[in-house]
C-alpha positions as CSV (number, residue, x, y, z in Angstrom):
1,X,45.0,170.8,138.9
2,X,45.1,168.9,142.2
3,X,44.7,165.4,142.1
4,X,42.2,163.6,145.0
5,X,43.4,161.6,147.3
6,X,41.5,158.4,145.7
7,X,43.0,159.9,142.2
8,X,46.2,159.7,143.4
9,X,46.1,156.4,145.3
10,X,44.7,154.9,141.8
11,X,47.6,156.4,140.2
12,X,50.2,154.9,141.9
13,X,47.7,151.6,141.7
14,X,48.2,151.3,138.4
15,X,51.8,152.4,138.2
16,X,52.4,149.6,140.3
17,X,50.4,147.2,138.4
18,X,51.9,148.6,135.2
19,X,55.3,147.3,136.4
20,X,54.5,144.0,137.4
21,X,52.9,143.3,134.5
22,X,56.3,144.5,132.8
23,X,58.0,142.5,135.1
24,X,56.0,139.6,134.2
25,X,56.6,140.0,130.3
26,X,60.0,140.9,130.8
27,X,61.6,137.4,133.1
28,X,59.0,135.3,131.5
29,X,60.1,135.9,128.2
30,X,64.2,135.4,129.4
31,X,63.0,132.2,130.9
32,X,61.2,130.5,128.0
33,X,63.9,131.8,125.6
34,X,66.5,130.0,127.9
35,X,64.2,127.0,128.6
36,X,64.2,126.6,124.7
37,X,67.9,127.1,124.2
38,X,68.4,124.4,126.7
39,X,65.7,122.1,125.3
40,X,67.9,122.8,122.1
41,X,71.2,122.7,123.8
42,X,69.8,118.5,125.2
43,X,68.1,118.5,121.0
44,X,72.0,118.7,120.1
45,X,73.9,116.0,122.2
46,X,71.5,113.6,121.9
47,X,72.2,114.1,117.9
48,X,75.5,114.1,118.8
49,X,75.1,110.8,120.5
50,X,73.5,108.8,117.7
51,X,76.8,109.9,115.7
52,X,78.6,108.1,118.6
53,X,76.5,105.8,118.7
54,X,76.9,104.6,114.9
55,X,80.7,105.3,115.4
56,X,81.0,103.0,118.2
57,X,78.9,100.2,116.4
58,X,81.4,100.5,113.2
59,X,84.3,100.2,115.7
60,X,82.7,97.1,116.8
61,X,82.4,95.6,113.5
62,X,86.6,95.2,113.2
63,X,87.6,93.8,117.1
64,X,87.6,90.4,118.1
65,X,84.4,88.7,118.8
66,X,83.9,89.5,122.7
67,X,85.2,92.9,122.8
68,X,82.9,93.6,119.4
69,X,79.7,92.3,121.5
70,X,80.6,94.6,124.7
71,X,81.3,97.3,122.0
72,X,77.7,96.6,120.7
73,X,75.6,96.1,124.1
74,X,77.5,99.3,124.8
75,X,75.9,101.1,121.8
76,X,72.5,99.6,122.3
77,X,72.8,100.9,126.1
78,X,73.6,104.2,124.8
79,X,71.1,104.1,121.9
80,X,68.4,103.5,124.6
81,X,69.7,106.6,126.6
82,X,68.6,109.0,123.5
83,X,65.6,107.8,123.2
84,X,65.0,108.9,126.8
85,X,67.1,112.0,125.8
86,X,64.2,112.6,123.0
87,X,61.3,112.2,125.3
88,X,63.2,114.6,127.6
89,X,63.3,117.2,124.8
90,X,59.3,116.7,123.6
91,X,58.4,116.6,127.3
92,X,60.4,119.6,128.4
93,X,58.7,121.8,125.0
94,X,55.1,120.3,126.1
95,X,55.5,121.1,129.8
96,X,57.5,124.1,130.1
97,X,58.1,126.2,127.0
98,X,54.3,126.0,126.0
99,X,53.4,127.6,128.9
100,X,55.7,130.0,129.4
101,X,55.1,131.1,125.7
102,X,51.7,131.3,126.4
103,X,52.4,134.2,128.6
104,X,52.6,136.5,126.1
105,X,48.9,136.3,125.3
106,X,48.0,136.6,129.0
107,X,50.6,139.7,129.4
108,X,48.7,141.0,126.2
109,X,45.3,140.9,128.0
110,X,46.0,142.2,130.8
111,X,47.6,145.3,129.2
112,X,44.6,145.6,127.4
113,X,42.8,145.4,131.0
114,X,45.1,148.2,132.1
115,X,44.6,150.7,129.4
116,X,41.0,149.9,129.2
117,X,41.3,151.0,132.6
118,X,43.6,153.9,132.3
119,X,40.8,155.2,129.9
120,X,37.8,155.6,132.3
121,X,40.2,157.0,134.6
122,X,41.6,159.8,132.5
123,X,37.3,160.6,131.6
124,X,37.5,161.0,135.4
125,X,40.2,163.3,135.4
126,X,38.9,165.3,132.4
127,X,35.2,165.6,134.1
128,X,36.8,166.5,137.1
129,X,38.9,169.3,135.5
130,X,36.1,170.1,133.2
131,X,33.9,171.2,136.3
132,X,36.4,172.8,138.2
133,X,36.8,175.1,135.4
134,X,33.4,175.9,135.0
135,X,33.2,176.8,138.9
136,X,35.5,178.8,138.8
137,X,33.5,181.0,135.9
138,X,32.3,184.0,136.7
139,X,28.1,184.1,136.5
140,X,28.4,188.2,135.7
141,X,30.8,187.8,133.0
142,X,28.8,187.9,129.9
143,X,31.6,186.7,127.3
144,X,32.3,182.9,129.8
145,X,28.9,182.7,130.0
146,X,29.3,183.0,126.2
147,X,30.9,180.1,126.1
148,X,28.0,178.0,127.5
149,X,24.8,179.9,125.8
150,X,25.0,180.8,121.9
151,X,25.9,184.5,121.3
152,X,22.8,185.3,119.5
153,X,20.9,184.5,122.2
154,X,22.8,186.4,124.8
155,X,20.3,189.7,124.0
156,X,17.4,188.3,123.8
157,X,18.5,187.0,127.8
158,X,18.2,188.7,130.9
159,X,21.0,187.9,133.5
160,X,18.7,185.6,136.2
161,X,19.2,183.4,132.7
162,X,22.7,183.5,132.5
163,X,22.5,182.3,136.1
164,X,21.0,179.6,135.7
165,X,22.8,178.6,132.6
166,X,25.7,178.5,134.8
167,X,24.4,176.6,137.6
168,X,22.8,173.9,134.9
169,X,26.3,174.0,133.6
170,X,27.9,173.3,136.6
171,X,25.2,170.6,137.7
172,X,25.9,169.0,134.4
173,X,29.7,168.4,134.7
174,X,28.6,167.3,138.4
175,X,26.5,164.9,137.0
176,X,29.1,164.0,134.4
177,X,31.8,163.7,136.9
178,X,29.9,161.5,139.1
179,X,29.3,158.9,136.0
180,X,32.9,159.3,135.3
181,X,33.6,158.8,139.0
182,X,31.6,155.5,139.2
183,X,32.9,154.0,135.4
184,X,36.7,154.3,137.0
185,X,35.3,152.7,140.6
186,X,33.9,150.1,138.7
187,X,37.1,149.3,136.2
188,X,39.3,149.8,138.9
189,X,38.2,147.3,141.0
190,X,37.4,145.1,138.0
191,X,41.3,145.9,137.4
192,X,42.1,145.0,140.6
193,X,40.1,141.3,140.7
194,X,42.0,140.5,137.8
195,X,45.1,141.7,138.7
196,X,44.9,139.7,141.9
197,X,43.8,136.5,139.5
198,X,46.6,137.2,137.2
199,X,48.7,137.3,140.6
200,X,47.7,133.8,141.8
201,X,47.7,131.9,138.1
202,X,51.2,133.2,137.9
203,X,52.2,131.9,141.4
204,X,50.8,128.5,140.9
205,X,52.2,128.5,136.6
206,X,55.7,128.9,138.3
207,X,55.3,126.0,140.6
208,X,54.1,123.8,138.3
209,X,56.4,124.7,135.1
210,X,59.2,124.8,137.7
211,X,57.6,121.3,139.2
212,X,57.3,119.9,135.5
213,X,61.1,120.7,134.9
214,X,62.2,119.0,137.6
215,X,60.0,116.0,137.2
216,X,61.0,115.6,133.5
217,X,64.7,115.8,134.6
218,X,64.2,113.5,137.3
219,X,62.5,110.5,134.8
220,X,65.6,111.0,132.6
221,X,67.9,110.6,135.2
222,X,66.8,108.0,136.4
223,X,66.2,105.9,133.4
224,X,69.5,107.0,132.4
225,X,71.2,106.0,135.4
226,X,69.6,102.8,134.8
227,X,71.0,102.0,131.6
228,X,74.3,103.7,132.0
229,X,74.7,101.0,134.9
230,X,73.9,98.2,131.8
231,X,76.4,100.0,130.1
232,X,78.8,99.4,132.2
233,X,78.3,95.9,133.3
234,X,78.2,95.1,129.3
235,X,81.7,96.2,128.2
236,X,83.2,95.5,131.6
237,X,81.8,91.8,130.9
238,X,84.7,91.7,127.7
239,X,86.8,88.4,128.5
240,X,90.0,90.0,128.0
241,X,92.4,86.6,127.6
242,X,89.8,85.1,125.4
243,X,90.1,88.3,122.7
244,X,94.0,87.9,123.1
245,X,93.8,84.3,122.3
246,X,91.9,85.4,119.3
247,X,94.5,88.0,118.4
248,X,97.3,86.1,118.7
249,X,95.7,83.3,116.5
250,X,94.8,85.8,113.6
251,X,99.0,86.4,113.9
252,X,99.4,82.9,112.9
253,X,97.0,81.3,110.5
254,X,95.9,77.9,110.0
255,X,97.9,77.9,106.6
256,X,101.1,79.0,108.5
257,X,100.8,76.3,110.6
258,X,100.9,73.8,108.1
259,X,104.0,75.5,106.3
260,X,105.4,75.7,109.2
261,X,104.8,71.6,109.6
262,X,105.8,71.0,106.2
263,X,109.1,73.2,106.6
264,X,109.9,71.3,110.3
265,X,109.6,67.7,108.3
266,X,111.3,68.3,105.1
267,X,114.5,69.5,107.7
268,X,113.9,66.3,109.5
269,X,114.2,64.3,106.7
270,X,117.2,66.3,105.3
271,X,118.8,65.6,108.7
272,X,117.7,61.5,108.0
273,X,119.2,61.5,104.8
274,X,122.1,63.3,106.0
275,X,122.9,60.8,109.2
276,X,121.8,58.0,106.6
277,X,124.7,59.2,104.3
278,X,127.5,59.9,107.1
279,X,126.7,56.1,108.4
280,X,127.2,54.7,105.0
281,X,130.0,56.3,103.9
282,X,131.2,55.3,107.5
283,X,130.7,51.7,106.7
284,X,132.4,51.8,103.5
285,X,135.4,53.2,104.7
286,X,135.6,50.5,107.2
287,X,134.7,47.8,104.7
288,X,137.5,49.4,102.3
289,X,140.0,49.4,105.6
290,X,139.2,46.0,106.0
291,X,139.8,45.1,102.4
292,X,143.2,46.8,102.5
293,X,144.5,45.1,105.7
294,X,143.2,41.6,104.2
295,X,145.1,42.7,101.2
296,X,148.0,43.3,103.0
297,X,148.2,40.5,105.6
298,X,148.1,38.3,101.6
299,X,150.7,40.2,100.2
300,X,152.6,39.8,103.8
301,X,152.1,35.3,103.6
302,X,153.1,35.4,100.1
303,X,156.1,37.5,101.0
304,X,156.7,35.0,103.7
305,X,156.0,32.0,101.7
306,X,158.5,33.1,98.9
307,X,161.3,33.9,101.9
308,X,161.0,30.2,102.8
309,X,161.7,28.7,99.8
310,X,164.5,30.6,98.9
311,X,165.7,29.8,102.3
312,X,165.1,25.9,101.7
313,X,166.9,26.1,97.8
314,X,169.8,27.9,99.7
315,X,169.9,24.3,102.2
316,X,169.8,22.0,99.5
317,X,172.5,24.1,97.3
318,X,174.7,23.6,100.3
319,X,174.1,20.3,101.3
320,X,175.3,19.5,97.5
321,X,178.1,21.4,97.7
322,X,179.1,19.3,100.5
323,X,178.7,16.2,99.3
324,X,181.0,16.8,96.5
């Protein structure tokens, strides 16, 4: 059967249509499926962060008093970027994902607009084949006419009636093919105003998903920046000498200390006691050096003493002698 020119330009109409509305269903479904994993993907660090979060604020808990509050403005700082991090999540599910899920349904209609379509335009086709086949009957042939007038009828029917039977016929699926002819003009360019609609909403939904993505990623980014810049200030703010001053006091304890006291002065008075006890046994020595020279400078007059008066009994002895 040969195919109009219009037939045929419809054809490849909704051919053409037919694909793009595959198209459609085809990337718009791989985008919202990635837009979700990544909406996950950002779902997942920011859990992961909260874990940090709590990590670093246990860490805190054990360092010395100005490192532990630059460890803890640090967690706050970071606490506040997943709360961002959350909003970025709902907002990116609310402004992107939703719509781009919601093309299924609209994909769906229009398919349904497309058969619906396809439908008038294959009654077309049929009405058209329909009365090309009954044009092509033969009025004198008695068995096709058959086909349009009941066989007990055909006696009873002189042939200027089969005639007409087969020109009412053929006015008939005329008349039929017209209809058919005007239902598909109709759809078709029902099919094509909503085609074109479905065209433009889809143009303007990617600029404003694609707009929405970008805006949400923007806010974060900026109210992250923001707080990653407290972030930084707080723990770059930790007094380094002051924390070592502190650690180097927890070395040595208050306790210590006075231990360390108690030992120094018990040594000191050990070494009192011990000078006390060389300089007194220092002065007894001299005292009992004294004592022995005294001794001995006595012993040496009485030594004396007696040599003189043996020397003076000696004189007299010989002065007697002499005066006998």
């Amino acid at each position: 059967m040969n195919r109009t020119p219009d037939a045929r330009a419809r054809d490849n109409q909704t051919r053409k249509i037919q694909e793009n509305i595959t198209n459609v269903e085809k990337h718009f479904g791989d985008m919202c499926q990635l837009f979700a994993a990544y909406a996950r993907k950002t779902a997942r660090l920011r859990d992961k962060a909260d874990l940090l979060v709590r990590e670093i604020g246990l860490y805190a808990d054990t360092e010395t008093p100005d490192l532990k509050r630059g460890m803890k403005q640090f967690a706050e700082h970071l606490a506040k970027v997943q709360d961002y991090r959350q909003a970025e999540v709902e907002r990116l599910e609310a402004r992107v994902i939703e719509p781009l899920k919601g093309y299924g349904a609209v994909v769906k209609r229009k398919r349904e607009d497309l058969k619906a379509t396809q439908s008038v335009r294959d009654r077309e086709a049929k009405q058209m084949a329909q009365l090309e086949k009954t044009r092509l009957r033969n009025p004198s042939d008695r068995q096709i006419i058959s086909q349009v007038c009941p066989v007990s009828s055909l006696r009873l029917v002189p042939f200027p009636c089969f005639l007409q039977i087969y020109e009412f016929s053929c006015h008939q699926a005329e008349s039929e093919l017209q209809r058919a002819t005007m239902d598909a003009t109709r759809t078709t360019k029902q099919l094509e105003e909503t085609i074109d609609e479905f065209e433009r909403q889809k143009i303007q939904d990617i600029k404003k998903v694609f707009g929405e993505f970008v805006t949400v990623e923007m806010s974060f980014h900026a109210k992250a920046l923001e707080i990653y810049t407290s972030a930084f200030q707080s723990i770059q703010s930790v007094n380094e000498e002051a924390d070592l001053e502190v650690f180097r006091s927890s070395l040595h304890p208050p306790d210590f200390q006075s231990r360390l006291d108690i030992v120094r002065a018990n040594s000191k008075a050990s070494l009192d006691q011990t000078g006390s006890f060389l300089s007194t046994s220092g002065t007894l020595q001299q005292q009992r050096a004294s004592s022995r020279q005294t001794r001995r400078g006595e012993e040496d007059e009485e030594e004396e003493e007696e040599e003189s008066e043996e020397d003076e009994g000696d004189e007299d002895e010989e002065e007697d002698s002499d005066e006998h």
